[in-house]
C-alpha positions in Angstrom: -30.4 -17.5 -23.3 -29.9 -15.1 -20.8 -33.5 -12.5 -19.9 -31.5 -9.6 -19.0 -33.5 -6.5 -17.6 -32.0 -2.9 -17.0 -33.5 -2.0 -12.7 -32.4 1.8 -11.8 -29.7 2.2 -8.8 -28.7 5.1 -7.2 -25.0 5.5 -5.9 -24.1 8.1 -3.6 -20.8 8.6 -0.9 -21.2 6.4 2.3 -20.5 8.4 5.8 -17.9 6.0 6.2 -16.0 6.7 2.6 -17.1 4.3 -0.4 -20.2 4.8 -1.8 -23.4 3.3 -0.8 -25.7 1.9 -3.5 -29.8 2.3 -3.3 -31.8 -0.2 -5.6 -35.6 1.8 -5.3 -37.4 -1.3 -6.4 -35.6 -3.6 -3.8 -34.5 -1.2 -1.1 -33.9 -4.8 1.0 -30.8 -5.4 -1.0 -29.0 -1.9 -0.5 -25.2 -2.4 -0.3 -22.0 -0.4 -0.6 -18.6 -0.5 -1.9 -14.9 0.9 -1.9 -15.3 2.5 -5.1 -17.9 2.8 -7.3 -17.2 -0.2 -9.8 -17.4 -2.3 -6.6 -20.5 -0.6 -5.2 -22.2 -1.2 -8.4 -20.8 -5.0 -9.0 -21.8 -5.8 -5.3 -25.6 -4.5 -6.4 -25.4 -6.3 -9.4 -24.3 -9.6 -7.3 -26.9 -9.2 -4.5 -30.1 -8.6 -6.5 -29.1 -11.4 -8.6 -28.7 -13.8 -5.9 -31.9 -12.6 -4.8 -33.8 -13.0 -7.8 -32.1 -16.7 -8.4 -35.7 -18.2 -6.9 -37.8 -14.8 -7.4 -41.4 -14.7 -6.6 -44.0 -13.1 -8.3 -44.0 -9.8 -6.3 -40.1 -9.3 -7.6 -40.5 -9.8 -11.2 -43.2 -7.8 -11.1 -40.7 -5.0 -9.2 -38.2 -5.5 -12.2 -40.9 -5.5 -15.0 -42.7 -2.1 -13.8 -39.9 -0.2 -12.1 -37.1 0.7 -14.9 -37.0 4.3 -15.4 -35.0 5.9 -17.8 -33.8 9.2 -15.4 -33.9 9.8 -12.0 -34.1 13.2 -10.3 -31.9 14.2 -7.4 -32.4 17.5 -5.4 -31.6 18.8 -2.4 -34.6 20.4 0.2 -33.5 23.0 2.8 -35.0 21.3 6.7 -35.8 23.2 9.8 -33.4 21.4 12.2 -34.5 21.3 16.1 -32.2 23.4 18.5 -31.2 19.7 20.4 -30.2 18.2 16.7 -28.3 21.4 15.7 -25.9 21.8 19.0 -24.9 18.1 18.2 -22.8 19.5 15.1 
């Protein structure tokens, strides 16, 4: 019988084209993909490798850390001049 648990990722687009996949529990096992699907299956793949001989600490990550939304925003930064001229 399979003990199946829901863990929250975030996906958003890599610098490099693909997207980039952000586990907030396990940020150790980010990982990234062509499209999404494969983003998303690579995720799946890694944290389930990882959690083949879990330890306490990451069931305890899995068990506490399932949200049901997350919120994504955008905040305005003061940039230095040094930063800025690189653009």
């Amino acid at each position: 019988m399979k003990n199946l648990r829901k863990v929250t990722a975030v996906l958003f687009p890599s610098l490099d084209g693909g997207y980039v996949v952000y586990i907030p529990q396990f940020p150790e096992f980010t990982t990234q993909g062509d499209s999404v699907a494969e983003a998303m299956a690579n995720a799946k793949e890694s944290l389930e490798l990882a959690l083949e001989v879990p330890n306490r600490d990451d069931l305890e990550r899995v068990e506490l850390l399932d949200v049901d939304h997350v919120v994504v925003g955008k905040i305005e930064v003061e940039v230095p001049e040094l930063a800025a001229a690189r653009d």
